[in-house]
N, C-alpha and C positions, 0 to 999 in steps of 0.2 A: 504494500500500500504506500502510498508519497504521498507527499501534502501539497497540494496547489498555493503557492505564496502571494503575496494580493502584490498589485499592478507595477512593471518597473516602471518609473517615472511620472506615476500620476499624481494628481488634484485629487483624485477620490480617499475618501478614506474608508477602507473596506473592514469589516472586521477580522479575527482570528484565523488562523490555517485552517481551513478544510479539508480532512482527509477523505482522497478519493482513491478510485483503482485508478490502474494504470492507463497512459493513454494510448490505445492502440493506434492512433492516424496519425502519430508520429511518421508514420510511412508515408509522408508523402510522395507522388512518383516522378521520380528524376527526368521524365520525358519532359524537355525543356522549349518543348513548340511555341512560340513566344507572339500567336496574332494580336502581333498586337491590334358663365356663366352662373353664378349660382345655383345649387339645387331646389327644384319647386316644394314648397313650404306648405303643401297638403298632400293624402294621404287615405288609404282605405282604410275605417275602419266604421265598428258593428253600432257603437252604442256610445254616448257622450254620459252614460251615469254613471258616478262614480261607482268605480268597483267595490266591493263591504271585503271588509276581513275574510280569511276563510274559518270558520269557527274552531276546524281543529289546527290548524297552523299558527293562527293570527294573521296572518299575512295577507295582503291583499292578493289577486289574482289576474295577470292578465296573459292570452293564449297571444302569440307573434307566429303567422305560417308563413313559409315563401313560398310562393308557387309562380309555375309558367302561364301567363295571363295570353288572350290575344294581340295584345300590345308591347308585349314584354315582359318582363319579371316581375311580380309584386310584395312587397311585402304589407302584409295584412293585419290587423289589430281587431282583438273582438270588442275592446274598449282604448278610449285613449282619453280617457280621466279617471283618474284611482285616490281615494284618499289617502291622505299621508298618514307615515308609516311604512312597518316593512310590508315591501312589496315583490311578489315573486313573478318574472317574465319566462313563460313558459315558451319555449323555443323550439321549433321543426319545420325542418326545408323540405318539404314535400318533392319539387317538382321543379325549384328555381334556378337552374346552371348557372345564371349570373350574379349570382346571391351566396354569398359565404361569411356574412360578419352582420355581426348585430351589435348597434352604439346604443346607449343613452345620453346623450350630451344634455350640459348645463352649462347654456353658454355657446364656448367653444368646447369648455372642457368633458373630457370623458369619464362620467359618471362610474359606470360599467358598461362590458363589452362579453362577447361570447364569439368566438372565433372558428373557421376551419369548419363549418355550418353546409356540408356537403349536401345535395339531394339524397333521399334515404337514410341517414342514420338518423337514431335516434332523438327522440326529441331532448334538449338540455334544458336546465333552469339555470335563471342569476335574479338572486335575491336581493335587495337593496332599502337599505333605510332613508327613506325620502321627503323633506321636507316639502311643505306646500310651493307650488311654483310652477311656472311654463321651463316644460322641457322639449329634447326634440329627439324622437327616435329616427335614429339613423341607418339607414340600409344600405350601402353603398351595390352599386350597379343593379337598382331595381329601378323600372320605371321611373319611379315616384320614389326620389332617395333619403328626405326627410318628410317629416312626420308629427306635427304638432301632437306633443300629451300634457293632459295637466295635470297634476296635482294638488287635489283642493286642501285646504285646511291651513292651519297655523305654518308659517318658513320656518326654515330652521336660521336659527341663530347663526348673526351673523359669526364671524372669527374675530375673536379678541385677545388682546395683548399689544406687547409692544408690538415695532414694526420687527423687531430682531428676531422676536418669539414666535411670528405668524410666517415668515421665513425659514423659519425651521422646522415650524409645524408642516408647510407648504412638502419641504424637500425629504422629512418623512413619511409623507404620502405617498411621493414621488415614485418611491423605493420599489410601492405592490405594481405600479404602472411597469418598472421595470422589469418585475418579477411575472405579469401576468403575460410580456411581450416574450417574452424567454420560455415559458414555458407551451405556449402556442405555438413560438416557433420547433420547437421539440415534434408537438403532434404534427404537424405542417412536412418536417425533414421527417419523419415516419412515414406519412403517406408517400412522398418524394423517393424513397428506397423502393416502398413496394411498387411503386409505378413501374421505378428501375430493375428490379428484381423479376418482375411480370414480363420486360420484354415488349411493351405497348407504349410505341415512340411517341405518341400525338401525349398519351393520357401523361407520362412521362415530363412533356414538356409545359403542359396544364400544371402539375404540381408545382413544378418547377416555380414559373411566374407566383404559383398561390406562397410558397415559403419565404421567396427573397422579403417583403414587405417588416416582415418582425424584426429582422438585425438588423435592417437602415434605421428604424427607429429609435434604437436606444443602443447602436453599435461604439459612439463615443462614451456611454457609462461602461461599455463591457468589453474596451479594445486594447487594455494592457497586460493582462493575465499570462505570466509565463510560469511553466510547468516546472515542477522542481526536480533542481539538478541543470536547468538548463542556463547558460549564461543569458542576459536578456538579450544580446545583439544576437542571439542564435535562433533564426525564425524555425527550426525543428519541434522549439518547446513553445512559440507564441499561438497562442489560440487564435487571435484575428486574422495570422496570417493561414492560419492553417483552415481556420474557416472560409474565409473570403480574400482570400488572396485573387489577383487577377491577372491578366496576361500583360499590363501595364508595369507589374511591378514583381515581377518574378524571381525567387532568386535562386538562381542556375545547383544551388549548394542542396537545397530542397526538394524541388519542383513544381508540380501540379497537386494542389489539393482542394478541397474545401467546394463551397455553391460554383466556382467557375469553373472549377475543373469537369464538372460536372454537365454545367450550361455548356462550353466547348462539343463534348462528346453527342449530347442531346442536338444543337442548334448550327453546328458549324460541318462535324463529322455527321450529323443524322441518322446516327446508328448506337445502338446498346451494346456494349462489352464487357468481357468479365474485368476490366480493369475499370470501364463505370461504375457497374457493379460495387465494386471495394471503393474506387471515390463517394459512393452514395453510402454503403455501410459506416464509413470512415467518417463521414459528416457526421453521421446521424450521434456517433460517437464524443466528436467534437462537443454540438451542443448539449447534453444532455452533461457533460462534464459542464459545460459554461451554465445549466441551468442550476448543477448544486454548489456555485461559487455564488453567483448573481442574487440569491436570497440570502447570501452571509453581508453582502455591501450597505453604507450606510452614507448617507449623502449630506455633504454642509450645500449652505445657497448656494454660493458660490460657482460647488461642482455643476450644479442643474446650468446656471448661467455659462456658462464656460462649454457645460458641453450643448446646449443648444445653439452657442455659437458654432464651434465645434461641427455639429452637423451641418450647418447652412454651410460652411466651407466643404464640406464636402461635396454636398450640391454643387458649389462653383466650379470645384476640383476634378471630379469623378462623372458627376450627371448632365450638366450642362456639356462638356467635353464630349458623350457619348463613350468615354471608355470604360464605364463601369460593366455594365455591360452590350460587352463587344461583339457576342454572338445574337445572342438575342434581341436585344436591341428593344427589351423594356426597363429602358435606364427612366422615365417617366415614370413608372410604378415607386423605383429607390426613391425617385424625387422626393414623391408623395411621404414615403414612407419619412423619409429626413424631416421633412417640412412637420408633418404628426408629430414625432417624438421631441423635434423644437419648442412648436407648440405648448404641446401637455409640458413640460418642461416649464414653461413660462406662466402656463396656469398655475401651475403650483405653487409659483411664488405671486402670483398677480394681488393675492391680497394684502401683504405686506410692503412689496414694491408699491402699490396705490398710496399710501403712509408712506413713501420716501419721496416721490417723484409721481405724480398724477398725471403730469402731462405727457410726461416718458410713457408711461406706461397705457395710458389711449395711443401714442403713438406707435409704438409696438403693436397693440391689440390693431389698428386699422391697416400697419400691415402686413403683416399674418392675414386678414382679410384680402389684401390685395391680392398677394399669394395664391392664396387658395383659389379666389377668384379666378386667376388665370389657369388654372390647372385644370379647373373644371371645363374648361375649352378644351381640353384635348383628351376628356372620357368618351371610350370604346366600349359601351358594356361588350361588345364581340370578339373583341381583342383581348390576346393575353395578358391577363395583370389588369385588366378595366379602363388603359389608358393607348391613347395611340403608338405604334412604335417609332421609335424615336431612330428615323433613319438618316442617312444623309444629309437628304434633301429639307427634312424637318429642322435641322441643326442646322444649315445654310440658313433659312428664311427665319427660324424661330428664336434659335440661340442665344443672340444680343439680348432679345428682347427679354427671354427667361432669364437670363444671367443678370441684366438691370433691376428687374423686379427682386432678387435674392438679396444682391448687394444692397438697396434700400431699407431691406427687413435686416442685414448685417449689419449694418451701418448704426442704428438701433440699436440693434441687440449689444455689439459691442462695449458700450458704457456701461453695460447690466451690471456684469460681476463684479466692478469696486464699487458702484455702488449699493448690493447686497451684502459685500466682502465689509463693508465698514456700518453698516448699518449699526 
């Protein structure tokens, strides 16, 4: 057994060694081939009275179906007002292929979610304690992708304390956001083997786009992990690299490992191997080591602000560029994904950053709006990953444009972290 050691050279501060097994995808494989609108704000649903407890739960109750409409995807609501209190959203994808995630937003921010929402499997529940208030459920690539819900009765309180207190309060929240994206992505590279395992190159390359979304989002909280025994300059033991390493930044010492080695074999070669195979075994290995570190981590403001910068440079870096990914060419899906984990990152702290700087922080909040706004131009419910693919030609006529909009939300965000860091 070894101990995984918390991050070389970071801002985070993680807790204690976690003792894990070994890591098998150390092997990465030395083949060194080197290629390099807003959403409509109504919604189906059965009934506007509010839901009643359920008597032997307490809980309120409300059923959420997707299914394949005449029109498209829908996601459906048997009510969309429920009294406050906890509330249980009962959850099954009937029929919906463009439908795999289910939001509750307040706000922008993400309440709860339920992820990897396949046709057929079973139905899930996500319980939630909710004070009164307009909310919005969120369905992404259905029809109709938000969804006015209320809940009637007394708000909850607002957060109080200092502004230093409600920042720290923000960035232990933060923590479950990273813990619930991590362990999705788990189930997500699980389906992604069995696709690869099965031999069925289309379905294959379907998971493919469904997995990548979870580590853009919170890959700057989870990108310095090296394995113990390893030097840190040795990418054999770095988990990021061995997870998402790309054909951009390859090193010849290593190899191929991780989600592009994998996109490569899927997108570029179009065929299944037993040495896929073991790239997709190998992953699956990877994260699921990064999911029992990821709940030992413990977050100051400061990290949240730093890495939400953090990923908007990536975006600059990796998405806007189109070399993140280079076969596939759903570097739009990463985008999203960066831009989300930014986000929720800045919700966490938004209530105690309002108590340092108001103005800063409407101007952040409008553009993360902008952002998003633009994105939602170039959703594909048809397309892999829900968003256009980000070709050539897209990147000639589009790129300036995407890349201006980031830097503006950068530019912002930038000042974040001294001013959380000294609050």
């Amino acid at each position: 057994m070894k101990a995984l050691p918390v991050r070389r050279g970071t801002a985070l501060a993680a807790a204690a060694l976690v003792t894990l097994g070994a890591l098998s995808a150390c092997s990465a494989d030395s083949d060194s081939e080197g290629d390099a609108t807003t959403p409509e704000t109504t919604g189906a649903s059965a009934t506007t009275e509010p839901a009643e407890s359920d008597s032997a739960g307490g809980a309120g109750q409300v059923a959420v179906t997707m299914v394949s409409g005449s029109d498209g995807d829908e996601c459906q609501l048997d009510t969309d007002t429920v009294a406050a209190g906890p509330i249980t959203f009962n959850v099954v994808n009937e029929s919906a292929a463009a439908i795999s995630e289910f939001e509750l937003l307040s706000g922008a921010k993400i309440v709860g979610e339920k992820e990897n929402l396949a046709p057929g499997l079973p139905e899930v529940s996500l319980t939630l304690t909710l004070g009164g208030g307009d909310y919005t459920v969120y369905c992404p690539g259905a029809v109709t992708e938000q969804i006015p819900f209320t809940v009637t009765g007394e708000a909850s309180a607002a957060p109080t304390g200092t502004a230093a207190e409600l920042l720290q309060q923000g960035a232990t929240d933060y923590a479950s956001y990273v813990t619930t994206q991590v362990d999705a992505m788990v189930t997500a590279v699980q389906r992604l083997q069995e696709a690869v395992d099965s031999g069925d190159l289309a379905t294959a390359q379907q998971a493919y786009a469904e997995s990548r979304p979870f580590y853009e989002k919170i890959e700057s909280d989870v990108d310095g992990f090296v394995l113990d025994g390893f030097d840190p300059t040795d990418n054999h033991g770095n988990l990021d690299y061995l997870i998402d390493m790309r054909a951009s930044n390859i090193d010849p010492a290593v190899g191929w490992s991780g989600f592009h080695a994998v996109e490569r074999d899927l997108f570029k070669k179009q065929k299944i191997t037993a040495k896929t195979k073991k790239y997709a075994a190998d992953l699956l290995t990877n994260v699921q080591q990064l999911a029992t570190v990821a709940g030992t981590l413990e977050f100051k403001p400061e990290d949240l602000a730093n890495g939400a910068a953090g990923l908007l440079e990536e975006v600059q870096a990796n998405k806007v560029t189109g070399e993140e990914e280079a076969f596939s060419h759903i570097d739009l899906v990463d985008f999203a994904g960066n831009v989300e984990g930014a986000q929720q990152a800045f919700e966490a702290l938004k209530p105690g950053l309002t108590e340092i700087d108001a103005d800063l922080t409407q101007t952040i909040t409008d553009r993360f709006a902008d952002v998003r706004a633009l994105l939602e131009t170039y959703k594909d419910p048809s397309a892999l990953g829900g968003y256009k693919l980000y070709t050539a030609e897209v990147k000639k006529t589009d790129g300036q444009k995407l890349a201006d909009s980031v830097q503006a939300l950068q530019d912002s965000l930038s000042r974040l972290a001294e001013k959380v860091a000294t609050a």
